[in-house]
N, C-alpha and C positions, 0 to 999 in steps of 0.2 A: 477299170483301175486307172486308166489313164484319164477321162474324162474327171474323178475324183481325186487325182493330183491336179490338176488344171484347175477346178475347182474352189477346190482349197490353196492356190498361190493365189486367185484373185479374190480372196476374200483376205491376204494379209497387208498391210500396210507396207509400201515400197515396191508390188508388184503391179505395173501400168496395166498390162492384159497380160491375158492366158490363153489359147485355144490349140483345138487341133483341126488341118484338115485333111478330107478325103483324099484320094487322088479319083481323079477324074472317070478314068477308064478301069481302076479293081479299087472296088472299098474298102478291101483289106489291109492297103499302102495308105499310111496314116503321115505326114507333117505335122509336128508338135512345136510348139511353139509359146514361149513367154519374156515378156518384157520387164525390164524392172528398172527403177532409180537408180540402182548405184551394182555393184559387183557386192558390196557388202551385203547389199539387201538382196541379193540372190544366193549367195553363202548361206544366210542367215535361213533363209524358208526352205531351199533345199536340206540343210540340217534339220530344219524341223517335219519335213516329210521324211526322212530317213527315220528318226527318231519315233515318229507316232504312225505313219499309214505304212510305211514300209516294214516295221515291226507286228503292225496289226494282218497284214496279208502276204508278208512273204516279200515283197518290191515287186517291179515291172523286170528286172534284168532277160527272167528267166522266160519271158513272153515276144522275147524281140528273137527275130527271124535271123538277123543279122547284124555285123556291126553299128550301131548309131553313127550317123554322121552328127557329130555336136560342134557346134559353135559358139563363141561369143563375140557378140558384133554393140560395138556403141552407136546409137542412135544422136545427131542432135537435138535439143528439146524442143526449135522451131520446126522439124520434122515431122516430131510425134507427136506436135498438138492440132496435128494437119489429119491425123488417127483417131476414128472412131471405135473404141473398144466395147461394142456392144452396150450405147449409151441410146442405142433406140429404143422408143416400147416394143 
């Protein structure tokens, strides 16, 4: 479910990358993580994953072990263009 949220932000317009990762030492400690343009343009996709994958399976709420730690952090754009978002073969 969550690779299929991730997924689908980087397939919409306004979201830079998308991924999750492992943690090192238990696989089951997941970092989730996505980047976007603007705050609007993260409003805007999160609404639309509420509205159509969260409606089609229920959401991710009910699957987290624990509180989320969620953030929102601004990047500058000479930063992020220093970021490769899975632009390899």
């Amino acid at each position: 479910m969550l690779k299929a949220r991730q997924e689908y932000k980087r397939r919409q317009e306004g979201c830079i990358g998308a991924w999750i990762g492992l943690a090192a030492e238990n696989k089951t400690m997941m970092l989730v993580q996505s980047a976007f343009v603007s705050e609007k343009d993260w409003r805007r996709i999160s609404s639309e994953i509420q509205s159509t994958l969260d409606v089609e399976d229920g959401g991710i709420e009910g699957l987290l072990l624990g509180p989320p730690l969620v953030g929102v952090f601004e990047i500058p754009d000479n930063q992020l263009q220093n970021l490769d978002f899975g632009q390899r073969g």
